[in-house]
Backbone as CSV, one residue per row, in Angstrom:
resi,resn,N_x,N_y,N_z,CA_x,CA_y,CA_z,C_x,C_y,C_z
1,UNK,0.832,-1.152,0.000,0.000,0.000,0.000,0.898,1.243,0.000
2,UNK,0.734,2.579,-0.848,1.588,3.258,-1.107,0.787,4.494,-0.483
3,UNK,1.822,5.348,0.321,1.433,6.705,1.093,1.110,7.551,0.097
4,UNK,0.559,7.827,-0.761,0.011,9.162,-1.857,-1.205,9.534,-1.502
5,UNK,-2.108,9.319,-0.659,-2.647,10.238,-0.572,-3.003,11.531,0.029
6,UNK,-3.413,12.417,-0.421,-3.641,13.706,-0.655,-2.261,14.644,-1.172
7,UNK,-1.646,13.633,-1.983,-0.420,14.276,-2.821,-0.714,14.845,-3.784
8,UNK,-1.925,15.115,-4.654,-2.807,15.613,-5.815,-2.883,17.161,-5.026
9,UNK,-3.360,17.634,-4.467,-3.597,19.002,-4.165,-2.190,19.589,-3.858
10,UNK,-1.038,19.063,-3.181,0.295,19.741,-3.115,1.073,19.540,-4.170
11,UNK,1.205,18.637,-5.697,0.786,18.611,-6.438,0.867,19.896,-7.452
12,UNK,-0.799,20.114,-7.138,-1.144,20.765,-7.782,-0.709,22.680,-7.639
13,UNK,-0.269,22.989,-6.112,-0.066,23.961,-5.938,1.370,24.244,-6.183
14,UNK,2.401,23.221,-6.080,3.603,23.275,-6.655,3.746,23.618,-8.294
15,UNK,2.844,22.971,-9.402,2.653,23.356,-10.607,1.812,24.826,-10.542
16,UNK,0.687,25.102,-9.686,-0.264,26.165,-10.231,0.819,27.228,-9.376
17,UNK,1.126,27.793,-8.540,1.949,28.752,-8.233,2.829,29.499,-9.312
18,UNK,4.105,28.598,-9.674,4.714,29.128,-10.513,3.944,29.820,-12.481
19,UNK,2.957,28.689,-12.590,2.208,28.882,-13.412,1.547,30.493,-13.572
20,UNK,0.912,30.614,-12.290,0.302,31.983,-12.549,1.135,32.972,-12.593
21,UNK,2.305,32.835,-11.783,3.341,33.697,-11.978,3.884,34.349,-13.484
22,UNK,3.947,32.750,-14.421,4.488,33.510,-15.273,3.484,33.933,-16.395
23,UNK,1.735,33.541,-16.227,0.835,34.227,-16.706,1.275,35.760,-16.698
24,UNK,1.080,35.946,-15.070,0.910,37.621,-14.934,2.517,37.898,-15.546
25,UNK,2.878,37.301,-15.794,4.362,37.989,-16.025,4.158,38.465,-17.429
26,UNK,3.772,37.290,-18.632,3.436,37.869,-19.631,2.444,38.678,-19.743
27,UNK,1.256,38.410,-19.202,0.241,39.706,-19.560,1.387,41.148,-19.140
28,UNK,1.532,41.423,-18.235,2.321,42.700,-17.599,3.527,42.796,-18.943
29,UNK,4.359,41.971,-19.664,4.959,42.390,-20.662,3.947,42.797,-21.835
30,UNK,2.563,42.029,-22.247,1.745,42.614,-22.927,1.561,44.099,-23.419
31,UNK,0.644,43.902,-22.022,0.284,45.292,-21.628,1.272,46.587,-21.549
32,UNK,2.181,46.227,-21.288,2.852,47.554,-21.021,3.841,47.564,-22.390
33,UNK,4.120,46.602,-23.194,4.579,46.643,-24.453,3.239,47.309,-25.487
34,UNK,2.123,46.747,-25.157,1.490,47.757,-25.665,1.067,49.316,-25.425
35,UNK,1.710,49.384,-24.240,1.578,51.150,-23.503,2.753,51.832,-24.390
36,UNK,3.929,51.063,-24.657,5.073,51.803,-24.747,4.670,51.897,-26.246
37,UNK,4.594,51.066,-27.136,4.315,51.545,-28.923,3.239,52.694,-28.733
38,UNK,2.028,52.571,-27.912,1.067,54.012,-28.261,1.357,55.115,-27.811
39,UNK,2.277,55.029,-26.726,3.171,56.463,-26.298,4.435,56.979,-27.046
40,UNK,4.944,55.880,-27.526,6.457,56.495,-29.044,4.815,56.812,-30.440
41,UNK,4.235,56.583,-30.421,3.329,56.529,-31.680,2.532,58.431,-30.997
42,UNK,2.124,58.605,-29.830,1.556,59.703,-29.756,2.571,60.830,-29.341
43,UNK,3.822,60.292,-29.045,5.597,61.609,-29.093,5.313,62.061,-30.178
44,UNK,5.321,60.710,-31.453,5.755,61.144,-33.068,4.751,62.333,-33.452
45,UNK,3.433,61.813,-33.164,2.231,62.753,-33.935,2.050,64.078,-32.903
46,UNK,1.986,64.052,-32.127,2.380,65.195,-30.958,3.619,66.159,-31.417
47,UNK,4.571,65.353,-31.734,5.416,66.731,-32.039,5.746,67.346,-33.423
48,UNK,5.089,66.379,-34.321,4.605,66.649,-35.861,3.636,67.814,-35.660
49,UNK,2.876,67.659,-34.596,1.339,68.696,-35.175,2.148,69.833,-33.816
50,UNK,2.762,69.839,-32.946,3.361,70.924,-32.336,4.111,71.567,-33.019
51,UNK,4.816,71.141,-34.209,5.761,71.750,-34.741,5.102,72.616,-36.213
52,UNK,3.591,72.643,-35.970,2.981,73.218,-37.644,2.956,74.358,-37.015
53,UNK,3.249,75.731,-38.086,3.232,76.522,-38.212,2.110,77.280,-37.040
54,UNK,0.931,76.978,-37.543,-0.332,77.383,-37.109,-0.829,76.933,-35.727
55,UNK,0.065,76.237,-34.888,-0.099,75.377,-33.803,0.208,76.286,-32.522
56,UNK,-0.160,76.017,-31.294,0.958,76.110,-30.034,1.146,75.338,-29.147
57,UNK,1.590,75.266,-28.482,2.214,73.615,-27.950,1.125,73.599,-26.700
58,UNK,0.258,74.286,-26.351,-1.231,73.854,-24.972,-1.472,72.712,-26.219
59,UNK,-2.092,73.774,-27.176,-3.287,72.213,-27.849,-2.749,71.270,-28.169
60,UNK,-1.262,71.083,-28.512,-0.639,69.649,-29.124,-0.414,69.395,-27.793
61,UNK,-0.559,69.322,-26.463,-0.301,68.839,-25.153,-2.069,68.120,-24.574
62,UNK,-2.789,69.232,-25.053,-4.066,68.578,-25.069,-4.915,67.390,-26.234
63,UNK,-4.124,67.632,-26.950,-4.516,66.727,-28.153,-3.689,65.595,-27.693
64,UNK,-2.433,65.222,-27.450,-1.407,64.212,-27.538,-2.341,63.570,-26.122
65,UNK,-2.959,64.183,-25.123,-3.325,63.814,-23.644,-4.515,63.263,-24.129
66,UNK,-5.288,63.607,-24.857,-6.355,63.078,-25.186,-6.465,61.492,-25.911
67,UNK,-5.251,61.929,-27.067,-5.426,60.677,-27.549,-4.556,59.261,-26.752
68,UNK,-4.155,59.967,-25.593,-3.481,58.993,-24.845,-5.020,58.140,-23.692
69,UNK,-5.055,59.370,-23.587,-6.333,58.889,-22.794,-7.823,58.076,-23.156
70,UNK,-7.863,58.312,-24.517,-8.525,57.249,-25.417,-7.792,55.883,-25.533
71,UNK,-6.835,55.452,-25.707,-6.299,54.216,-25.987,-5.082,53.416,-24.600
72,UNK,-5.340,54.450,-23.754,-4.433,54.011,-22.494,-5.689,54.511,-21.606
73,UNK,-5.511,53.163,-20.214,-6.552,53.595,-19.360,-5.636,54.437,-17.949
74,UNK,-6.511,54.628,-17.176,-5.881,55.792,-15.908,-4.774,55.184,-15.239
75,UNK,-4.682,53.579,-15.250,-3.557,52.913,-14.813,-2.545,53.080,-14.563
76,UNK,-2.549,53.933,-16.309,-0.670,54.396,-16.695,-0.598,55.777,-16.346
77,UNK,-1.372,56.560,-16.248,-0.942,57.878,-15.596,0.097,58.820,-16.909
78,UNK,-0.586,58.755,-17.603,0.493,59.429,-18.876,0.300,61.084,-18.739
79,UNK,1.419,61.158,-18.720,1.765,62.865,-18.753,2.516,63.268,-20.260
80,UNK,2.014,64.294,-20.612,2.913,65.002,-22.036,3.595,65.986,-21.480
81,UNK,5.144,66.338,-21.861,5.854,67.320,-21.831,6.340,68.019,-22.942
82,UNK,6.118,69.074,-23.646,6.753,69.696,-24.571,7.764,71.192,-24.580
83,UNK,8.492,71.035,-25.123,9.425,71.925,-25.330,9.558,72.729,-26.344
84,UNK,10.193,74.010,-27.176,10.455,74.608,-27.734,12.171,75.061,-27.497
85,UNK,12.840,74.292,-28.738,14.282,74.759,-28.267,14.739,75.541,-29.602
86,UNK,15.084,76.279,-29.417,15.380,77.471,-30.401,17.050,77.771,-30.535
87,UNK,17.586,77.359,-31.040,19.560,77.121,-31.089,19.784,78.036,-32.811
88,UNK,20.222,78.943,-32.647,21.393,79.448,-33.823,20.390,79.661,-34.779
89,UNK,18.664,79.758,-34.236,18.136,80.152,-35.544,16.995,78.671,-35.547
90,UNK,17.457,77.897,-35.529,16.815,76.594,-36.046,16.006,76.493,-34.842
91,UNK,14.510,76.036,-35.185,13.495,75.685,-34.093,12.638,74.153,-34.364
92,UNK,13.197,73.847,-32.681,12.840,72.463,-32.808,11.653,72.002,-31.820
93,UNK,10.832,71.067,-31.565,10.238,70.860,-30.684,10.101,69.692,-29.903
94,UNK,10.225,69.705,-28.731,10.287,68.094,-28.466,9.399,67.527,-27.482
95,UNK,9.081,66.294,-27.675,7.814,66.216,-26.807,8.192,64.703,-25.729
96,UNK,7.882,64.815,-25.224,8.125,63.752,-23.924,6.908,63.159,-23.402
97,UNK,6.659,61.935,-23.751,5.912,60.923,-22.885,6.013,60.077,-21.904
98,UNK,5.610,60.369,-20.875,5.907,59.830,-19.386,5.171,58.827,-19.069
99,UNK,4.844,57.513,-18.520,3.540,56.601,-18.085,4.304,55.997,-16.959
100,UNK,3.663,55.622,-15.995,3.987,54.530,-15.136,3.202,53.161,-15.978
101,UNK,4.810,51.958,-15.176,3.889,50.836,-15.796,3.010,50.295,-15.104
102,UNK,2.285,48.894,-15.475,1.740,47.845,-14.864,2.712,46.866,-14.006
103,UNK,2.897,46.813,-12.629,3.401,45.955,-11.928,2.530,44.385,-12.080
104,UNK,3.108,43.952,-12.962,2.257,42.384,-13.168,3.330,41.615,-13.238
105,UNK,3.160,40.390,-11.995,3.916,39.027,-11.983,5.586,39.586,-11.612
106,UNK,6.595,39.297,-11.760,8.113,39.890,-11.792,8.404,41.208,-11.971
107,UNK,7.413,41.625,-12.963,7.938,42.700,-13.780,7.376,44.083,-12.422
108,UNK,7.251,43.899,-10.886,6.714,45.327,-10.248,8.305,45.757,-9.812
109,UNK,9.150,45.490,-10.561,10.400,47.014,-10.613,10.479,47.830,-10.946
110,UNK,9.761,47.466,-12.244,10.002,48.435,-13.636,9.117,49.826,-13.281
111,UNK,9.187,50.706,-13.036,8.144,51.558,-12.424,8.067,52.928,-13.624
112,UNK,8.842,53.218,-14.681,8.596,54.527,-15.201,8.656,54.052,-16.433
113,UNK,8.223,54.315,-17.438,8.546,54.424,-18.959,8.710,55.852,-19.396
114,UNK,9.454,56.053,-20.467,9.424,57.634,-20.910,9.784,57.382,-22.284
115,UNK,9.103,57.706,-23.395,9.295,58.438,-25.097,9.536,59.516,-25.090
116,UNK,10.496,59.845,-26.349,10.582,60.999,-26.534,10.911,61.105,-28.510
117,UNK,10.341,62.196,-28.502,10.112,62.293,-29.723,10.706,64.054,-30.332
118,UNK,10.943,64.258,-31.317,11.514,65.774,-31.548,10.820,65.822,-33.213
119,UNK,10.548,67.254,-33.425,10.334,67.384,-35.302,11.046,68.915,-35.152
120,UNK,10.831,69.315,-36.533,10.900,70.376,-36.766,10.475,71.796,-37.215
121,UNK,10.545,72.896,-36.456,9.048,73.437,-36.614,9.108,73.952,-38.040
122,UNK,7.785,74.285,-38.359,7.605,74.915,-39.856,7.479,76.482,-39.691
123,UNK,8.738,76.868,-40.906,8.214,78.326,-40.603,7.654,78.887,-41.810
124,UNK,6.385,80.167,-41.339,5.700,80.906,-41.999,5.900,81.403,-42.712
């Protein structure tokens, strides 16, 4: 007669432990791999439309916040920063995207992401 029983439930928590671990591990690379392409994707168009002629950098800060806030939820906490750097004549603009990540599974070190993006302004 062999001692196994109730070896099925310890078992099972030796396999399901590590298991969920590395679930949340990938979702949390998911997710926040998908935070980081829509924040380099809203730097680019953010500092394209900051840098038109006819623009000033509130509304491309409110526009870039908006469309962050449509496709990213409150989770990430995304902030826009823009600049105007003006050197020897030449005017540039640069825009900075800030998010905190998702702490999921391993990945609760990682705590800041930041894009940054630059164009060039158009002149009149």
């Amino acid at each position: 007669m062999s001692r196994s029983r109730g070896s099925a439930p310890v078992d099972f928590v030796l396999v399901a432990a590590p298991l969920v671990l590395l679930t949340l591990t990938n979702l949390g690379i998911i997710l926040n791999g998908f935070a980081v392409n829509v924040a380099e994707s809203v730097a680019v168009d953010t500092a394209r439309f900051a840098a038109l002629a006819d623009q000033d950098l509130e509304s491309a800060k409110s526009r870039g916040l908006a469309v962050l806030d449509a496709q990213l939820t409150a989770l990430f906490r995304p902030q826009v920063e823009l600049a105007k750097l003006e050197e020897t004549g030449n005017c540039e603009v640069e825009v900075t995207v800030t998010m905190e990540t998702v702490p999921f599974g391993l990945l609760s070190s990682i705590s800041e992401e930041s894009q940054k993006a630059s164009a060039i302004c158009e002149t009149q």
